[in-house]
LOKOL-278166 format. One line per 2 residues: for each residue x, y, z of C-alpha. Coordinates in pm, whole numbers. Layout:
% residues N
X Y Z | ...
***
This chain:
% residues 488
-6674 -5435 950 | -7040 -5419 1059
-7041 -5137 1330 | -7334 -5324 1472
-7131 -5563 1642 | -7047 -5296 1889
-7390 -5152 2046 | -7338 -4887 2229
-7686 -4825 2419 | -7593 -4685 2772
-7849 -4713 3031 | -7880 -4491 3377
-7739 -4449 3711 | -7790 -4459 4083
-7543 -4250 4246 | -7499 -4291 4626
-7804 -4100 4723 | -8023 -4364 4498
-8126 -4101 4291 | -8269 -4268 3980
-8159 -4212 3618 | -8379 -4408 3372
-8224 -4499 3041 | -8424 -4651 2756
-8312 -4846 2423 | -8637 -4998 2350
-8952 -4768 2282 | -9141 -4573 2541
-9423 -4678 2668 | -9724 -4378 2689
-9703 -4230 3015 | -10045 -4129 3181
-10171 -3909 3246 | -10066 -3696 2914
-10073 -3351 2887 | -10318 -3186 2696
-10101 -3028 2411 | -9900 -3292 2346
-10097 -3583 2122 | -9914 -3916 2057
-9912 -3742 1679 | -9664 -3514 1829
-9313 -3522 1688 | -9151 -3535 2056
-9394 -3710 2237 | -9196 -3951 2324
-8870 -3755 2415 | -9151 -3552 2642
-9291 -3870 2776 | -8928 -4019 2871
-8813 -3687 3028 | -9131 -3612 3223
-9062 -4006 3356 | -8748 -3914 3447
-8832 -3592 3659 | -8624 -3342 3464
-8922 -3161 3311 | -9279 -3118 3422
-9576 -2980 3321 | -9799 -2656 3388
-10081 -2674 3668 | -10348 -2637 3335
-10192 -2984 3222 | -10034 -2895 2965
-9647 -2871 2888 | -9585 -2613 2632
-9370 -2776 2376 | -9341 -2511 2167
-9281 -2240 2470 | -8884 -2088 2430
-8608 -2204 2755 | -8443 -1993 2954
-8040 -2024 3033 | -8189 -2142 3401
-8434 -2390 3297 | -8253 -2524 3043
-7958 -2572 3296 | -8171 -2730 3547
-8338 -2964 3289 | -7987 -3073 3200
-7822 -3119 3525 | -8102 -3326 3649
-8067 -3541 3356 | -7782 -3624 3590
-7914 -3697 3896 | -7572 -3888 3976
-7464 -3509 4024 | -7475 -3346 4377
-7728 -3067 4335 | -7703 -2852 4701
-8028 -2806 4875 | -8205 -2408 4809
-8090 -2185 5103 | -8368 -1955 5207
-8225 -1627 5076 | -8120 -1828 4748
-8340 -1824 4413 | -8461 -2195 4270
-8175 -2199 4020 | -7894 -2095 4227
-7750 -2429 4330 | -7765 -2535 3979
-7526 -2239 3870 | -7317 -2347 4192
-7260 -2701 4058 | -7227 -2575 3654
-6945 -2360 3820 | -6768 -2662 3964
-6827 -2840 3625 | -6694 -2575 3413
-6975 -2539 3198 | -6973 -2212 3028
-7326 -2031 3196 | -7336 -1692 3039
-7506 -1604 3405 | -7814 -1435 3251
-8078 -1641 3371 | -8352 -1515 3237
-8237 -1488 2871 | -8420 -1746 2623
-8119 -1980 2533 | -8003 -2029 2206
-7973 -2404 2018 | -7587 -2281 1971
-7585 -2209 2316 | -7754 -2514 2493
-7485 -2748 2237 | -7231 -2592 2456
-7340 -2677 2817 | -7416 -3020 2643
-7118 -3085 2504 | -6980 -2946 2857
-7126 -3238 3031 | -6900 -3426 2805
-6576 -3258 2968 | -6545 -3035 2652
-6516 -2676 2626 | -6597 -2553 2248
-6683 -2282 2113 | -7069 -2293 1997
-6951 -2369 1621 | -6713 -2654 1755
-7001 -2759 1978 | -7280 -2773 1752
-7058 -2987 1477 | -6960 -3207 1744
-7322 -3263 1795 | -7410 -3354 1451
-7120 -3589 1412 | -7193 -3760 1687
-7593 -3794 1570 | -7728 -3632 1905
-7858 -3312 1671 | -7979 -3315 1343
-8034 -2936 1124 | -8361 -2762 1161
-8299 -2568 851 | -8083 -2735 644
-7756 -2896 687 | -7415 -2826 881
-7362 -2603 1151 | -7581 -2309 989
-7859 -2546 918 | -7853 -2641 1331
-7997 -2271 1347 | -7753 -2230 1635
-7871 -1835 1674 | -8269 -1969 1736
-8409 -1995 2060 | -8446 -2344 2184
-8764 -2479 2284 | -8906 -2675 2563
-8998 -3004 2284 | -8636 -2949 2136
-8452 -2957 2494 | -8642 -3264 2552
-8479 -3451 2235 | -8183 -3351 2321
-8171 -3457 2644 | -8309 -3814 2528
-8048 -3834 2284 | -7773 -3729 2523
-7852 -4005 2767 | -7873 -4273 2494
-7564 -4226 2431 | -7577 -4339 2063
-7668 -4155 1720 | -7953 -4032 1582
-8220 -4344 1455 | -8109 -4417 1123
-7872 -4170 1078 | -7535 -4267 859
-7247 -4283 1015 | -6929 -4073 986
-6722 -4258 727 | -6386 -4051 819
-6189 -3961 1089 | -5919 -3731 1183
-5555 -3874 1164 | -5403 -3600 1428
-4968 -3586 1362 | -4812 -3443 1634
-4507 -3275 1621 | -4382 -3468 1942
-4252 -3719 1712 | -4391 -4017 1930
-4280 -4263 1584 | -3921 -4226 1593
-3938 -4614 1758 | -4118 -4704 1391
-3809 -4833 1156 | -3888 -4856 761
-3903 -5212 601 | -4105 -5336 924
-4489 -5449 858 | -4713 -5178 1030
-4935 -5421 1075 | -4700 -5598 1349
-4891 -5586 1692 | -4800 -5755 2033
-4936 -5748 2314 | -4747 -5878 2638
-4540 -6054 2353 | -4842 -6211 2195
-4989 -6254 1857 | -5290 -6316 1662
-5208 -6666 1538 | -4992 -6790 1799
-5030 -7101 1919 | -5194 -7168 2282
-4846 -7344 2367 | -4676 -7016 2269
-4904 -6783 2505 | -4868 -7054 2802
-4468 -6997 2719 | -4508 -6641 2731
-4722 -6548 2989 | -4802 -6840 3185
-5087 -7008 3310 | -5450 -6830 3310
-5612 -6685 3580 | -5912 -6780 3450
-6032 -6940 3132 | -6372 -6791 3037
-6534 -7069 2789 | -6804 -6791 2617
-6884 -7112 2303 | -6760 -7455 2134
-6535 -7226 1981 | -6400 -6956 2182
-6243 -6924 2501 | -6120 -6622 2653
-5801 -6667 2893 | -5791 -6435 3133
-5460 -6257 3246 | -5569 -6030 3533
-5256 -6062 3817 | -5146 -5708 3762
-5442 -5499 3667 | -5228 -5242 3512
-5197 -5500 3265 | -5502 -5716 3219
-5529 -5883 2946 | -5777 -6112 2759
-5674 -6347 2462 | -5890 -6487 2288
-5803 -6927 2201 | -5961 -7060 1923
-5895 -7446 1766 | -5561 -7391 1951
-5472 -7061 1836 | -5493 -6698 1918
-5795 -6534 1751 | -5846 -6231 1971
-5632 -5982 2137 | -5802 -5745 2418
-5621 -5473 2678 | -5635 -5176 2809
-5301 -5189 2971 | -4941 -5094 2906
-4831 -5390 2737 | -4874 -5329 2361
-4658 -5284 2078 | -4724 -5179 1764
-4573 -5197 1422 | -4214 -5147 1406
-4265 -5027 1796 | -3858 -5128 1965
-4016 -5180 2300 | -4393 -5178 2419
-4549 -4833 2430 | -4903 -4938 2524
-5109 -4654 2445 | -4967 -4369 2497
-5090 -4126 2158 | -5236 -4434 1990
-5488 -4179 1873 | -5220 -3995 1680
-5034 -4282 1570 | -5333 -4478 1430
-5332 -4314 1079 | -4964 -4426 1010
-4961 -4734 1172 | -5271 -4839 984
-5397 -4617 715 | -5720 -4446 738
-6008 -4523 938 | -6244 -4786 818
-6552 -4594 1045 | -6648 -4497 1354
-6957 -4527 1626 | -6930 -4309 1938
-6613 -4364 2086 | -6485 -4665 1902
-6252 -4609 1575 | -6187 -4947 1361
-5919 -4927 1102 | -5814 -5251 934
-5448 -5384 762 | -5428 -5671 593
-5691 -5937 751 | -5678 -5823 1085
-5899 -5614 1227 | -5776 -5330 1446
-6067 -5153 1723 | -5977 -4858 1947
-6192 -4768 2228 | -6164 -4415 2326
-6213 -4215 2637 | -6436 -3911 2577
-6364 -3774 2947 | -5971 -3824 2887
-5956 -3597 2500 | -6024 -3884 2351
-5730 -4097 2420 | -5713 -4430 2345
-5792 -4653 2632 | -5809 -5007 2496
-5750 -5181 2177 | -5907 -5550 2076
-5769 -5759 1788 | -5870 -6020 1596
-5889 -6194 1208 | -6132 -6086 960
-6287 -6473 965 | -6256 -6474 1310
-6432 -6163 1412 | -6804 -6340 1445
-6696 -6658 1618 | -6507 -6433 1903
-6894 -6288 1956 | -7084 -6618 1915
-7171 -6693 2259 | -7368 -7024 2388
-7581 -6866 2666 | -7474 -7102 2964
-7429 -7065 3322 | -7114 -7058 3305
-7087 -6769 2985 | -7299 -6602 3171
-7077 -6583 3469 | -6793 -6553 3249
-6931 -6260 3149 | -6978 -6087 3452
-6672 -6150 3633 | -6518 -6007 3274
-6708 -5648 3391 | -6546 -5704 3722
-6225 -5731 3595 | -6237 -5466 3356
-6413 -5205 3639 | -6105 -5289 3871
-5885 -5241 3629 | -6024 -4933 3536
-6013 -4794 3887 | -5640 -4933 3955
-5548 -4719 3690 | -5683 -4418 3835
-5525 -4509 4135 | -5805 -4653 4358
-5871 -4966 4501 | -6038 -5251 4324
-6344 -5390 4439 | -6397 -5699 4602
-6694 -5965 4445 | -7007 -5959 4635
-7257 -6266 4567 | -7555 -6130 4732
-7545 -5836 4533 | -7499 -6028 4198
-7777 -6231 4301 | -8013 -5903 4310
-7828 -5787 3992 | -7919 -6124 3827
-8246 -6090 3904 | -8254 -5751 3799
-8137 -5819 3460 | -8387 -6091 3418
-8703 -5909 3521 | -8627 -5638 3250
-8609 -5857 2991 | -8925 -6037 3098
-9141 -5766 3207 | -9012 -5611 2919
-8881 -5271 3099 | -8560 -5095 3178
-8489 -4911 3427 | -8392 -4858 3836
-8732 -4882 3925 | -8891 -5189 3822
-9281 -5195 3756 | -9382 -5254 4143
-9177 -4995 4256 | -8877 -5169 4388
-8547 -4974 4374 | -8157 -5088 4395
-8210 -5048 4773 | -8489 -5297 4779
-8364 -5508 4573 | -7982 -5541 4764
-8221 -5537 5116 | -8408 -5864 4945
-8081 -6040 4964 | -7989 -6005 5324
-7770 -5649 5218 | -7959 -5398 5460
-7698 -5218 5604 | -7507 -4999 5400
-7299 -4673 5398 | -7369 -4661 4965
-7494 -4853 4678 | -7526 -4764 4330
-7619 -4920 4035 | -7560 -4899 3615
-7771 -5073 3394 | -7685 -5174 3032
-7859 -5339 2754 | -7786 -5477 2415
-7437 -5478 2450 | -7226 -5737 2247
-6981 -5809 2509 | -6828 -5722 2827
-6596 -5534 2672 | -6835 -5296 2495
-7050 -5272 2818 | -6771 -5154 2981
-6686 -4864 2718 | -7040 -4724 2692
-7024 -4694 3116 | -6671 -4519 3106
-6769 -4300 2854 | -7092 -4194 3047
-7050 -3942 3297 | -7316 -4077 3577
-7121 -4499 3541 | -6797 -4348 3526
-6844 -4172 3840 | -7001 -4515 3986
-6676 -4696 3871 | -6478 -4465 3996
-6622 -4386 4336 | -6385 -4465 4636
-6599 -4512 4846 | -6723 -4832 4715
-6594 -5168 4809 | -6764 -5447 4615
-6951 -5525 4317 | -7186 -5783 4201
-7277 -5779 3861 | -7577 -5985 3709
-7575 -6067 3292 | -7910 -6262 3127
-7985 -6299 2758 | -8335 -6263 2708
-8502 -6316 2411 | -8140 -6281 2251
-8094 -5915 2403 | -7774 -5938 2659
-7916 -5721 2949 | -7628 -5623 3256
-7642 -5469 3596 | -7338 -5383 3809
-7465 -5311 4188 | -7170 -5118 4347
-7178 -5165 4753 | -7015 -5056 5045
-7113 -5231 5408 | -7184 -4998 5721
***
């Protein structure tokens, strides 16, 4: 299965102050004016570039930036943090030194400071605060491997966890890359992808329900099958909420009543092609009664054999024709949080979308369900549709694919704010916005903002009520914006 069906290429935030995260898939554009050691020939001038964009590092008064100067524990935590802006840094008191707040909030996040400010930071060391951020607590050996299997390092000397140099100071060029490849969210350009994963057996026994002589292949979900007949799901589950025509070929119905539950099934010619939840309602192989997901994770590697791959936090394994996907929740210890099914011949004509109106809003109301369901689950309140602020979403979307840009602030300066106040939303108590690009579907939009600290906190704020979300294909390159909004 081509793993580039499922692009995960996170963009930024706005947190409810409006402070601006930029996130970039495309290449950077030269920022001006440049400083005076770092020459477009540079190996990180464009990891400098994007982070000096992005306010989390700036230059010396001389003009130049120093690449090759060594970080401190403080400057490398402030760097990071602000990579964040999403995060609630406290204001400086007047008796308190620049970095203080900064080692106030690492506190709260658990990140493992050593409290020695001052001392030049080590590579080993700054791969644990990273992989911190991440809700992770490793030692630096666990930290830097985690880092090179998930392509946001690569060695400086050599290979493995030795050839990271995790015992070398880290410099002010190499904390830039970092940071850029933290934010993308995705691996290293051109860097091959982990071909196995860990099959984890508890000794919980959680397969006891699994009887011999049953097909491990088996899978339900809500008492539906891949190759059931549209009659059969109507039988089973009822009418649609919603039937979400995405080609000639493919509609999705929409189950979305109870959100505990939602569920999307894919019809094809009159049959089930596609299987999609993130709910309670699966079963699995020789599975007696529906165990959802509980230690899917674990399970995986008997119910289906090894792993066929992986790309961030999606696993794929395969059985027979059917292909098997497992989205995973980085912030949860990488449980299992939704599954999608379909047939090997089926797999491309699920994705083939006829850019319409109507896919288009098919689409977005898809990220709607899925963020409500999402929040349900955590026990909060879904949020209600808002048209004015998919309108300014919309238009969002649009303008970065035609100005050919992507980020919060658009090339005349106009944030979220302005852009919700253009459609008649001026009074607010908090708006927010996440930004995606490239993403194959809903679904994997949705996966690459959970498993980003900065949209999963957007998601999940409570203090939101509504949501508009805009979706345009431009020049074949699926562009989203969810604008989260709560009136005064």
């Amino acid at each position: 299965m081509g793993k580039s069906r499922w692009l995960l290429k996170i963009a930024g935030v706005v947190g409810i102050t409006a402070a601006v995260w930029i996130g970039v898939t495309k290449g950077i554009a030269a920022a001006s004016p440049m400083f005076t050691d770092v020459p477009g020939s540079h190996w990180a001038y464009e990891k400098i570039m994007w982070s000096k964009d992005q306010g989390i590092a700036s230059g010396y008064p001389d003009g130049s930036f120093k690449p090759s100067k060594s970080v401190t524990e403080a400057e490398f935590l402030v760097m990071l943090l602000r990579t964040y802006p999403e995060l609630q840094v406290e204001d400086t008191k007047a008796d308190e030194i620049w970095y203080t707040p900064y080692y106030r909030l690492a506190k709260e996040l658990n990140l493992q400071v050593n409290q020695q400010p001052h001392e030049l930071i080590t590579r080993g060391h700054a791969a644990q605060l990273m992989t911190g951020t991440m809700g992770k607590a490793l030692t630096v050996t666990e930290a830097v491997q985690f880092m090179l299997d998930e392509g946001l390092a690569e060695g400086k000397n050599g290979s493995g966890v030795e050839g990271f140099a995790p015992k070398d100071t880290l410099t002010r060029a190499e904390a830039q890359t970092f940071f850029y490849r933290l934010q993308q969210g995705g691996r290293i350009e051109d860097a091959p992808a982990k071909e196995e994963e860990e099959n984890v057996v508890t000794g919980q026994e959680e397969d006891k329900t699994q009887q011999e002589g049953q097909a491990p292949s088996a899978m339900e979900l809500l008492g539906v099958q891949i190759g059931d007949s549209e009659a059969d799901v109507i039988a089973a589950l009822g009418q649609p909420n919603r039937k979400d025509k995405i080609s000639s070929d493919m509609t999705w119905y929409i189950y979305n009543r109870d959100l505990k539950n939602y569920a999307q099934i894919g019809i094809m010619n009159q049959e089930v092609a596609a299987l999609f939840s993130n709910g309670t309602g699966w079963r699995f192989g020789g599975d007696n009664k529906a165990n959802g997901l509980i230690n899917l994770k674990s399970r995986a590697g008997k119910l289906w054999e090894e792993s066929t791959g992986h790309s961030n936090n999606v696993l794929y394994y395969q059985m027979n024709d059917i292909q098997i996907t497992l989205f995973t929740d980085n912030h949860e210890n990488d449980r299992v949080d939704g599954v999608f099914v379909t047939n090997n011949s089926d797999f491309d004509y699920v994705y083939r979308i006829n850019v319409t109106e109507d896919t288009l809003k098919a689409y977005e109301l898809q990220v709607l369900d899925l963020t409500n369901s999402f929040r349900v689950n955590k026990g909060l309140k879904p949020l209600i549709w808002n048209e004015k602020a998919a309108v300014a979403a919309r238009l969002h979307s649009e303008d970065m694919g035609v100005r050919d840009f992507f980020a919060h602030r658009n090339p005349d300066g106009k944030s979220v704010g302005d852009r919700m106040a253009a459609q008649g939303l001026t009074k607010f108590k908090a708006i927010g916005e996440n930004i995606a690009a490239g993403h194959t579907s809903a679904i994997d939009a949705h996966y690459g903002w959970l498993n980003s600290l900065g949209h999963r906190n957007n998601m999940l704020t409570s203090d939101y009520t509504a949501l508009g979300v805009g979706v345009k294909f431009i020049n074949d390159v699926p562009f989203y914006t969810q604008n989260f909004y709560t009136a005064r």
